[in-house]
N, C-alpha and C positions, 0 to 999 in steps of 0.2 A: 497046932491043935485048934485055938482060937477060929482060923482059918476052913480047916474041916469041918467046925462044929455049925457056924455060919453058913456052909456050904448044902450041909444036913438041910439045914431049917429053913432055907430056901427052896431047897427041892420039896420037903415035905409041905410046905407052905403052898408052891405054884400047882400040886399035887391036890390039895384039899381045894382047892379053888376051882381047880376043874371039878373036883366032884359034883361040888356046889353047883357052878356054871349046868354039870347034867342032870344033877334033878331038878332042877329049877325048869328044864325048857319039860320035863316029864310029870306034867299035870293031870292030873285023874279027872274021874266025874266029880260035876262040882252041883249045884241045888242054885246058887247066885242065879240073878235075875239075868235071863240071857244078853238082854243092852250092857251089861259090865263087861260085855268081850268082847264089843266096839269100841275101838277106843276113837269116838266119833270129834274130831277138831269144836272148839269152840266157835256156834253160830252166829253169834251176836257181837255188834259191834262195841267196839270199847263206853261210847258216850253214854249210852244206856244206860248199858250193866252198871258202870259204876252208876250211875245217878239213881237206880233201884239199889239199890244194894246199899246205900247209905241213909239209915237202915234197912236190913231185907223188910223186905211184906211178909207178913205169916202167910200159911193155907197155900195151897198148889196154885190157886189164880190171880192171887193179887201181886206178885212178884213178875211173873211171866204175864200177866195183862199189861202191867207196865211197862215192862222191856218191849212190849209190840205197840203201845201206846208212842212211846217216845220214838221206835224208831219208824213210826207212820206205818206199820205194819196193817193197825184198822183205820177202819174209816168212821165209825163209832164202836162202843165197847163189845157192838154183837156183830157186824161186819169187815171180813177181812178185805181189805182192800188187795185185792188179787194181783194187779199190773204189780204194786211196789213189793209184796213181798217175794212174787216170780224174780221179778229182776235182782234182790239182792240175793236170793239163794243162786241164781246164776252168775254172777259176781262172783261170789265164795267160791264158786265151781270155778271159776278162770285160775283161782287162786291154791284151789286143792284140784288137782288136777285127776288125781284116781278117784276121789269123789263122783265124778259130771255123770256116772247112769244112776248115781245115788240121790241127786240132785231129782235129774227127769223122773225120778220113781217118785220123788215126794212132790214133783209140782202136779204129775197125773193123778196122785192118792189124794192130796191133800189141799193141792188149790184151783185144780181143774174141777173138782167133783165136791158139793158139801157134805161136810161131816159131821160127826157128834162124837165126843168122847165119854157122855154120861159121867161126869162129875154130878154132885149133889146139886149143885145151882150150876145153871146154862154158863160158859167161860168161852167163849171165840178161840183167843191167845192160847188156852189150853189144849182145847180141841184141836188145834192148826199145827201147836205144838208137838204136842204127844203123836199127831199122826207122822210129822215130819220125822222124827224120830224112829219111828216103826219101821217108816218107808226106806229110811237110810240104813238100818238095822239091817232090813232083810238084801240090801244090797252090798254092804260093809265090803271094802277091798280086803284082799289077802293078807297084806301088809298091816292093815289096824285089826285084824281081829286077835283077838288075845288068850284064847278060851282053848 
């Protein structure tokens, strides 16, 4: 008995699990900010981040100004320095391999051409940021999109 009963509960069990497993891949319309259905790898190198991050910076530019500061990303706080941060976004791109036309979309958006992101005070690292973002958004592989 013991033995059938265990038998039940396992079927019924592996049974509920699949159900789960299909609603779960069966997502509706959703309102979420569309960049939440990239699920885009982390750009930034370790030494940075952590060294921003201990404490964060308030406000959307003092965190991400620093992360570009430290990794030579500008050349001062309102010039990006174009060569160093082409070549580490291509780096990352050796490294994420479905990335590299997501990559070339954000170096022609966003370091080929100047931009502006219209934050409340002028932000470089913002600006460079937010578009590299966009640019890799609208390229997002098959594989990370989530949505």
């Amino acid at each position: 008995m013991n033995k059938l009963y265990f038998t039940l509960i396992l079927i019924i069990s592996v049974v509920k699990a699949d159900v789960i497993e299909v609603q779960a891949r069966k997502k509706g319309a959703t309102l979420k900010p569309i960049s939440a259905c990239c699920d885009i790898p982390e750009l930034g190198s370790p030494k940075p981040l952590t060294e921003c991050s201990n404490p964060k910076l308030p406000g959307p530019c003092r965190d991400v100004q620093c992360v570009f500061e430290k990794s030579g990303f500008l050349t001062d706080q309102n010039k990006l320095n174009k060569e160093v941060y082409k070549n580490h976004l291509l780096q990352w791109a050796d490294k994420h391999k479905d990335w590299s036309s997501a990559v070339n979309k954000a170096i022609e958006d966003c370091v080929d051409k100047d931009i502006r992101q219209y934050l409340d005070e002028p932000c470089k690292a913002y600006d460079v940021f937010t578009c590299t973002g966009i640019a890799m958004l609208k390229k997002c592989p098959k594989a990370a999109w989530k949505c």
